[in-house]
C-alpha positions in Angstrom: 22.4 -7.6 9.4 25.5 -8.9 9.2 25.2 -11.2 12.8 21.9 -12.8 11.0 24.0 -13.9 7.7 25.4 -17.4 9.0 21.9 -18.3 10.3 20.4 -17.6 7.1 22.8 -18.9 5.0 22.6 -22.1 7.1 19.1 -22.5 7.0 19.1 -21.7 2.8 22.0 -24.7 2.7 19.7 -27.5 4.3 17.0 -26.8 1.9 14.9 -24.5 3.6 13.5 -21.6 1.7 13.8 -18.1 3.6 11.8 -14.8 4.5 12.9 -12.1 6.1 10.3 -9.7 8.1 12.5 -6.3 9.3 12.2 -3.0 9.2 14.3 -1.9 5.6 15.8 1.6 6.9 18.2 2.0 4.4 17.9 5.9 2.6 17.6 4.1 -0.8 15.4 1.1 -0.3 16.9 -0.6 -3.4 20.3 -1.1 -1.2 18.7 -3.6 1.2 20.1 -6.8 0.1 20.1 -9.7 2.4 21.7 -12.6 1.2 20.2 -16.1 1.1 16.8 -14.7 1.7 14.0 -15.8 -0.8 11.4 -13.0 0.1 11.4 -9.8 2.1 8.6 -8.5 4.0 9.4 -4.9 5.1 7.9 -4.1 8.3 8.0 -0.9 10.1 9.2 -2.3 13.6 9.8 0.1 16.3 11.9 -0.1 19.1 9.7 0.9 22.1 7.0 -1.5 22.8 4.9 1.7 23.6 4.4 2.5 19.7 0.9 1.7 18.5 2.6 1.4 15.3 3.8 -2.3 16.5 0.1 -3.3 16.6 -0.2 -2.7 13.2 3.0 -4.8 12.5 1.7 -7.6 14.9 -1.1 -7.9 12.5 0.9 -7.4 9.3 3.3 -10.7 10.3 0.6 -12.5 11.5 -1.4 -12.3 8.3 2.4 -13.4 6.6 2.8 -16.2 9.3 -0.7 -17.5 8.8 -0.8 -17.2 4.8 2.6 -19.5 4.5 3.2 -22.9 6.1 6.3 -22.2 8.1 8.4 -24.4 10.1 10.1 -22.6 11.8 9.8 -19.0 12.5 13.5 -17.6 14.3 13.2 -14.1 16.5 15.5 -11.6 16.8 15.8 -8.4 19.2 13.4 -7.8 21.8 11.0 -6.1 20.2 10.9 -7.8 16.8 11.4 -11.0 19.0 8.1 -10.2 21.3 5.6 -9.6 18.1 7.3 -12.4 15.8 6.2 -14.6 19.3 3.2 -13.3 19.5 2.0 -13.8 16.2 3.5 -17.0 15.6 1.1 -18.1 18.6 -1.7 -19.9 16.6 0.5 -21.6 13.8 2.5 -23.2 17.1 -0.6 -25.7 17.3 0.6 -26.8 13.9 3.9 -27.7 15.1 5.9 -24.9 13.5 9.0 -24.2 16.0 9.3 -20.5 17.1 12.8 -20.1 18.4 13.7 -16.5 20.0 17.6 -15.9 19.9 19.2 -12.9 21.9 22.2 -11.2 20.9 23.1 -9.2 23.9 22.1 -6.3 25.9 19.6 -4.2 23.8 18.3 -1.5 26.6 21.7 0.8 26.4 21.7 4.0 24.9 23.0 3.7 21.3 21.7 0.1 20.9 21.2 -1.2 17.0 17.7 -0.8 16.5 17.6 -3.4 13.6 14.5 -5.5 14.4 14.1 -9.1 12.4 12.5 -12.5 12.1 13.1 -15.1 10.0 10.4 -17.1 8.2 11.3 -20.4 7.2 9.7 -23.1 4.9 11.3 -26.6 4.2 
């Protein structure tokens, strides 16, 4: 989480408001804190693309991205980067920016399995 701070609090500094869609896999769930995010969507991402279980988080951030008038909708990871993509597909007619930043080299053994999107209204 910490890597994602400075774009979030960048984005909460020029006025935009801020979501957060990840996966919240902290023991307590109370502990997971992100600052300068407005709202927190907790979705179950998984790390393989095989898991059916991403299907049902495709459809979960869709109905998110398609219920709020976002402007621009910033993906992280590959896997949380590939659905937030995908189900930013239709709002992209409406000129809402999807952005897809990597971080590095995910497909080693031992890579963080954090998964996260940023949801972003002006």
């Amino acid at each position: 989480m910490v890597f994602h701070i400075p774009y979030l609090e960048w984005f909460k500094k020029n006025g935009y408001e801020v979501h957060v869609a990840a996966r919240n896999d902290y023991d307590n769930k109370e502990e997971c804190i992100i600052p300068f995010c407005d709202k927190f969507h907790d979705l179950p991402f998984e790390r393989s693309p095989l898991r059916k279980s991403n299907l049902y988080v495709y459809k979960d951030l869709k109905n998110i991205i398609d219920a709020n008038e976002y402007e621009i909708i910033h993906c992280h990871t590959p896997i949380g980067g590939a659905v937030g993509r995908l189900a930013a597909r239709s709002t992209r007619k409406k000129d809402t920016k999807v952005v897809y930043t990597a971080h590095g080299f995910h497909f080693f053994e031992g890579a963080p399995p954090c998964e996260l999107v940023s949801l972003l209204s002006g």
